[in-house]
C-alpha positions in Angstrom: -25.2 17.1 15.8 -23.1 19.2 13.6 -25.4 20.8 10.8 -22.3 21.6 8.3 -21.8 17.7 7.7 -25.6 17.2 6.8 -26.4 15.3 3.5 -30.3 15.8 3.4 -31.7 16.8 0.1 -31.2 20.4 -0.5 -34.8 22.4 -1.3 -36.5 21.8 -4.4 -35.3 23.4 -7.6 -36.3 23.5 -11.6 -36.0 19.2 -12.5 -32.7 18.6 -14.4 -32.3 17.8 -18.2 -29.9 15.6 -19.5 -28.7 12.2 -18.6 -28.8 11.4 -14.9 -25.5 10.2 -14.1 -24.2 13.3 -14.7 -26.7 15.1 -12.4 -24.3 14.7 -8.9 -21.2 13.6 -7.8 -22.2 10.3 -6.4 -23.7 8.7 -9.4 -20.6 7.9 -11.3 -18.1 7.7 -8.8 -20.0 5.4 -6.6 -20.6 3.2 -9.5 -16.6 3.6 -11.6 -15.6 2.7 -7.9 -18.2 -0.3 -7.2 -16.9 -2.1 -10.4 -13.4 -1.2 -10.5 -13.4 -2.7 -6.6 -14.4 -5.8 -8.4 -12.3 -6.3 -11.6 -8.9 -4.6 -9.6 -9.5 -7.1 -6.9 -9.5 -10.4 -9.0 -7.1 -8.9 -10.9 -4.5 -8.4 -8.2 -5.6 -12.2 -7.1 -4.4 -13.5 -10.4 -1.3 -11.7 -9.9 -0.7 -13.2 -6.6 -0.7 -16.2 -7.8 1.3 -15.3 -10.4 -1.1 -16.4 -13.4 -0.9 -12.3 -14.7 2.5 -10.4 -14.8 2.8 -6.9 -13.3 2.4 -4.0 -14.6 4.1 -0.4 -15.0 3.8 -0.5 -10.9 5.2 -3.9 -9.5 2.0 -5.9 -8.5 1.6 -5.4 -4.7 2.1 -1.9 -5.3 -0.2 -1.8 -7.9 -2.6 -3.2 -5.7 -1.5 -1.2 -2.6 -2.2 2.1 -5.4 -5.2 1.1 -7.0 -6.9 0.4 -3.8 -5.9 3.8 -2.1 -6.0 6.1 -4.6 -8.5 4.3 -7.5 -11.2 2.6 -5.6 -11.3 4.7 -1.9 -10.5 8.1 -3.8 -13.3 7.7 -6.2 -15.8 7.1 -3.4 -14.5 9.7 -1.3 -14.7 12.4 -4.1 -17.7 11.3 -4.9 -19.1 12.0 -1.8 -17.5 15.1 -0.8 -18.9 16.5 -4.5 -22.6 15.5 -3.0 -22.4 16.6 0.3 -20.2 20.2 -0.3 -23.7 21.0 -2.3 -25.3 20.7 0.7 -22.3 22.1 3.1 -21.9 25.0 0.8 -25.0 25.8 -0.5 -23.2 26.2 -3.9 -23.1 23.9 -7.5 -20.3 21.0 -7.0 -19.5 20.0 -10.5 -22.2 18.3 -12.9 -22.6 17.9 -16.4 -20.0 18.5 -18.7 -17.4 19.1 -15.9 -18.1 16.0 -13.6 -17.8 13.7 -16.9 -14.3 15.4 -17.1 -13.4 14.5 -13.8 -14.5 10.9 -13.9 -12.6 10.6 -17.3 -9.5 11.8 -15.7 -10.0 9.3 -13.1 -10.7 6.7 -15.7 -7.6 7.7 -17.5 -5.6 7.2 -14.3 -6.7 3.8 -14.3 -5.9 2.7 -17.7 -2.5 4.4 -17.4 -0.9 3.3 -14.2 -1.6 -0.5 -16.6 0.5 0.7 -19.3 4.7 1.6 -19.3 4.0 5.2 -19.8 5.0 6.1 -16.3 5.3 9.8 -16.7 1.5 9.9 -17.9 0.2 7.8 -15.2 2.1 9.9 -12.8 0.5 12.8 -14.3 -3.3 11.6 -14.5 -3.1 10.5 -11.0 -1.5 13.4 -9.3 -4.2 15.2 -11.5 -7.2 13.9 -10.6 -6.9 14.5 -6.5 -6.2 18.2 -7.8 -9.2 19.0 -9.9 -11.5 17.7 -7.5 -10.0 19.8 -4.6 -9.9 22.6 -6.6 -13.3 21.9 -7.7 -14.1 21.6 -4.1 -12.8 24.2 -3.0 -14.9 27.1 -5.1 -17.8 26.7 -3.6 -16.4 26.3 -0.3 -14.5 29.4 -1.0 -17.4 31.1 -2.2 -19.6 30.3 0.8 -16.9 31.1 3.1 -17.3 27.4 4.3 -14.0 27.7 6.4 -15.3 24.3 8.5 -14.4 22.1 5.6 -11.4 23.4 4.3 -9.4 20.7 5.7 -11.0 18.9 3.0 -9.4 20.4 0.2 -6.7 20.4 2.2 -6.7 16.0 2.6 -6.9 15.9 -1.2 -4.2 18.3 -1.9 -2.1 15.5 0.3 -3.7 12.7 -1.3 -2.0 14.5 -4.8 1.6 14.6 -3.4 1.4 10.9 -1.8 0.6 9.3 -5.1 3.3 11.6 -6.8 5.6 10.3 -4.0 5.1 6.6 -5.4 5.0 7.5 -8.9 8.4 9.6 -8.8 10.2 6.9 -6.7 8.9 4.5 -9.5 10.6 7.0 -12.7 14.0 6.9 -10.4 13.0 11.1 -9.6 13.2 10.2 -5.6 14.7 8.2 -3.1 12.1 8.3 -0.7 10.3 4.9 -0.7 7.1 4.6 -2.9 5.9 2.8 0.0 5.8 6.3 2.1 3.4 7.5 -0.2 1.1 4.6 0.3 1.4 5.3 4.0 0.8 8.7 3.9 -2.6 8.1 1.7 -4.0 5.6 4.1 -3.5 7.4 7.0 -5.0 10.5 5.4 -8.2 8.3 4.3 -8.4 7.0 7.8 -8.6 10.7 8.7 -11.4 11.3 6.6 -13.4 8.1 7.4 -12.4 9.2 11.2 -14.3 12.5 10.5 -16.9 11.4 8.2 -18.0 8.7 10.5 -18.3 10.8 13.8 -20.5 12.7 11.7 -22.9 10.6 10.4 -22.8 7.5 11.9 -23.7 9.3 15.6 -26.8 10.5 13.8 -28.0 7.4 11.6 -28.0 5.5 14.6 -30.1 8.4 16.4 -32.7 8.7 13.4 -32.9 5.1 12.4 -33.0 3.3 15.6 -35.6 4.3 18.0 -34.5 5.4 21.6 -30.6 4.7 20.3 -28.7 7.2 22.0 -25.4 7.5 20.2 -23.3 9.8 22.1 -20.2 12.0 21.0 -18.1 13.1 24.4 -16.3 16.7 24.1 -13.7 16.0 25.1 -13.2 12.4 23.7 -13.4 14.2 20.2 -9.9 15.8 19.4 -8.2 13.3 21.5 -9.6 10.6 19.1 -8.7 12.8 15.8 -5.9 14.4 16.7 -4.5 11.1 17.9 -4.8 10.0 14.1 -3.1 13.1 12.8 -0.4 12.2 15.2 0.3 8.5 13.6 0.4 10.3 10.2 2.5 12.8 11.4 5.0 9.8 12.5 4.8 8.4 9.8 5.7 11.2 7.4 8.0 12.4 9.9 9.3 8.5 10.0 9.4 8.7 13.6 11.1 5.4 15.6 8.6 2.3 15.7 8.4 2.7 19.1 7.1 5.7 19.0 4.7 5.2 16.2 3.1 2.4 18.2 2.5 4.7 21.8 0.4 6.7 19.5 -1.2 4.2 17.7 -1.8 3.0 21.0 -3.7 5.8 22.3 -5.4 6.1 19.0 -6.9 2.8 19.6 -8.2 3.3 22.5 -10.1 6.7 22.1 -11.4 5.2 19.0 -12.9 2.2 20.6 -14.0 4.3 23.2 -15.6 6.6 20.8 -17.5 3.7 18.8 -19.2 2.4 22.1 -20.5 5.7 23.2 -22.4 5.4 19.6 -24.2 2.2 21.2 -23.3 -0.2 18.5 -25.7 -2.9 19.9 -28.7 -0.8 19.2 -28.6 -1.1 15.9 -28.7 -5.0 15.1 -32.5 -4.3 13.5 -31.4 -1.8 11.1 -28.6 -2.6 8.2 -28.3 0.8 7.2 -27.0 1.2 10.5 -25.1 -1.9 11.7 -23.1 -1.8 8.8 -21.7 1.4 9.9 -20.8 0.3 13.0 -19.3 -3.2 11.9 -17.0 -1.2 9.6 -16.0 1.4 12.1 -15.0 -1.3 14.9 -12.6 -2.2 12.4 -10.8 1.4 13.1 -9.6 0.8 16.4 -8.4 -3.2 15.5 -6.2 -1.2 12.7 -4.6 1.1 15.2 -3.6 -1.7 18.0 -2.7 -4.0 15.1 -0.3 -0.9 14.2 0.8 -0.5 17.8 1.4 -4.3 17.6 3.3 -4.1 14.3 5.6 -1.8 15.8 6.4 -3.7 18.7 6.9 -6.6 16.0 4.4 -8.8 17.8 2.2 -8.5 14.6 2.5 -8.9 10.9 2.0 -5.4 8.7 -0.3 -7.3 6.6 -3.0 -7.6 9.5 -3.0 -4.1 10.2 -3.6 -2.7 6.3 -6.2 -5.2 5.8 -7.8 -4.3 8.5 -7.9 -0.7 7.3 -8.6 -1.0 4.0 -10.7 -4.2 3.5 -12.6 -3.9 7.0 -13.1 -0.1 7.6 -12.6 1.2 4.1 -14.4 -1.4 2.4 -17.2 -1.7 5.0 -17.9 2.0 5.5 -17.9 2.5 1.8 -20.3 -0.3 0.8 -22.9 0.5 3.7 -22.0 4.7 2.3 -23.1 3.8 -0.8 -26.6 2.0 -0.3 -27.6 4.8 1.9 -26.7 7.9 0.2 -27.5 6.3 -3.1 -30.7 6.0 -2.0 -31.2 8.8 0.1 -30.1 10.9 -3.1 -32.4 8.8 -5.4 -35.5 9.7 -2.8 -35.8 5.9 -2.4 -36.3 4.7 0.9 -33.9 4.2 3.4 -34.4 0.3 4.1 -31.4 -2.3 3.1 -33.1 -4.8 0.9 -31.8 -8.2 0.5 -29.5 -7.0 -2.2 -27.4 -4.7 0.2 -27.6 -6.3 3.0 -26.1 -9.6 1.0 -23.2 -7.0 -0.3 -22.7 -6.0 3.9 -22.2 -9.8 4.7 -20.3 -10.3 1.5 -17.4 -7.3 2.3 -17.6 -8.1 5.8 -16.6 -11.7 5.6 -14.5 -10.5 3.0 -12.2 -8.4 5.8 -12.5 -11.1 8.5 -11.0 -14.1 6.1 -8.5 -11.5 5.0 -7.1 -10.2 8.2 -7.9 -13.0 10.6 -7.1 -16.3 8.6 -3.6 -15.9 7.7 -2.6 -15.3 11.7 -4.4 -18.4 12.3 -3.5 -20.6 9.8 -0.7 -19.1 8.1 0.1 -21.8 5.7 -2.7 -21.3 4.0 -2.2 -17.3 3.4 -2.7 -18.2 -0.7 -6.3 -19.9 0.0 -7.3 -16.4 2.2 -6.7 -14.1 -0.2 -8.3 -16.0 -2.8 -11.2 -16.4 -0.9 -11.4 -12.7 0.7 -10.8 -11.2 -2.9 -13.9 -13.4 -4.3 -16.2 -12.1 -1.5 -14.8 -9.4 -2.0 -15.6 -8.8 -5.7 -18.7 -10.7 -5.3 -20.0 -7.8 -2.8 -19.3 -4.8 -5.3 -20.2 -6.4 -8.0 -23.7 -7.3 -6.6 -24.1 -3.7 -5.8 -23.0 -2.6 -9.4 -25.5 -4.6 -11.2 -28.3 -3.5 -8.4 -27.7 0.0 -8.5 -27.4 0.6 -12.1 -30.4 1.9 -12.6 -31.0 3.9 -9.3 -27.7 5.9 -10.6 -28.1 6.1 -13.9 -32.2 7.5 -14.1 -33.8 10.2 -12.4 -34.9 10.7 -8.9 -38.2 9.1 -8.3 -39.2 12.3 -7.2 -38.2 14.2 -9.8 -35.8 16.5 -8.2 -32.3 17.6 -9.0 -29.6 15.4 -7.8 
């Protein structure tokens, strides 16, 4: 396995003053994103059923922004902060500068509620900046060339959500749903990379005689594959097209997540949840194919993105490194493994239900957004503490 992706504890240091959640990247983000997942969420269900008007950004784009570039961006900063300490060698921002980062996020979220569109546009463009450019320092500075691409992702994750906002102020033409496109297929990217990381290696180290495997070869046919359906899409190649690739991106993925023995890992919910939530990786891409083909509803496809992979590999990311990074150890109590089975039946009622029973589309996204919101609330009010005190341990981080 890799070494450069490792998210052990770096060695001891002098213990930290000042208020813990400032201490690491993780600690706010993983909680501003666990109960903003929850409040957006039944928000956008009260717009959908038309009980709340919309606000500066019509509702399902509201939604579609919030989700992407609110609640996913948070947790993927978040996380890149804590593990480019470790990558690097070098300080990611704490303190004074990490509570500047989160506020700008904050600020994004407040704003993109109010009509001051130019504002919103700005905070949010903003906030994917700083945190490359704070990212990219100590990558810079410890010639980390391997993670570049990083930086890179974020920089694109910057100019997607200026893509909707401008289309929104009348600036463009180009749809604002082309930036919501463009920022899911580069968070799929990331969770792509991120989880044929990690996930390869928590299955090795947490199930015994698991042999997750990770084929040469199979490798940059299964990411370069998703770079190709982003590059179709911002290239807005012909449907057709888009779906041969999505296609072929299906099946390496699939391909890739059985060679990682998902079976083995039914014992340990640190590990399972990983693997539920990457599964839903390859249904997104032949749900795409499908799409494009028009055999298949858009909807089915997103969800299954965002509410199955996204949501699933976030919620099982944040019990683990939350308390890996907290020197807690790293066995799912009730408490996550009820927030797993919450989020994942949360993805199957919203992707599966409506191409069932389609007449009952309203009752399915009211019942996936309470499970939902249920599951990241439960993990809010549970994790409180570990993020906002100390390391048991006593050790920076």
């Amino acid at each position: 396995m890799s070494s450069f992706f490792r998210i052990e504890e770096p060695p001891a240091r002098a213990a930290p003053r000042g208020f813990a959640l400032w201490q690491l990247g993780f600690r706010p983000f993983y909680l501003l994103a666990s109960g903003f997942a929850a409040v957006s969420i039944l928000l956008w269900a009260l717009q959908f059923t038309g009980h709340l008007s919309a606000p500066y950004l019509p509702g399902a784009l509201w939604h579609a922004h919030e989700m992407l570039f609110g609640f996913a961006l948070a947790v993927i900063v978040g996380f890149l902060f804590t593990a480019g300490r470790n990558w690097s060698g070098r300080p990611t921002p704490t303190g004074g500068k990490l509570a500047a980062i989160a506020a700008l996020w904050l600020a994004a979220r407040v704003l993109v509620l109010t009509p001051y569109g130019w504002l919103s546009a700005l905070a949010n463009t903003a906030f994917p900046l700083a945190a490359a450019i704070a990212l990219a320092i100590p990558f810079y500075q410890a010639r980390n060339r391997r993670n570049y691409f990083f930086v890179g992702l974020l920089v694109l994750m910057a100019a997607a959500t200026l893509c909707v906002h401008l289309n929104q102020l009348g600036v463009v033409a180009l749809p604002a749903w082309a930036g919501i496109q463009i920022g899911l297929d580069a968070v799929l990217f990331i969770l792509c990379v991120m989880g044929g990381r990690v996930i390869p290696m928590f299955t090795i180290n947490g199930v015994p005689g698991a042999r997750a495997l990770r084929h040469p070869r199979l490798e940059p046919v299964a990411l370069g594959s998703v770079l190709a359906v982003l590059a179709a899409d911002a290239l807005h190649a012909p449907l057709w097209l888009v779906g041969v690739v999505a296609a072929v991106a299906a099946v390496a993925h699939l391909v890739r997540w059985l060679l990682w023995q998902p079976w083995a890992t039914l014992r340990n919910p640190l590990v399972w949840v990983l693997h539920l939530a990457y599964a839903w990786i390859p249904v997104h891409l032949a749900f795409r194919a499908l799409n494009a083909f028009g055999w298949i509803a858009p909807s089915a496809a997103v969800h299954a993105l965002t509410v199955g992979a996204i949501g699933g590999l976030v919620i099982g990311m944040l019990t683990r490194t939350a308390r890996g990074h907290t020197a807690r150890p790293l066995r799912a109590d009730w408490r996550d493994v009820t927030c797993y089975v919450l989020v994942a039946a949360a993805a199957f009622v919203r992707v599966f239900a409506p191409l069932v029973v389609p007449a009952h589309m309203m009752e399915a996204v009211l019942c996936s957004a309470g499970l939902w919101a249920a599951g990241f609330a439960l993990y809010f009010v549970g994790y409180w503490n570990v993020l906002t005190r100390p390391r048991l341990d006593g050790q920076p981080g």
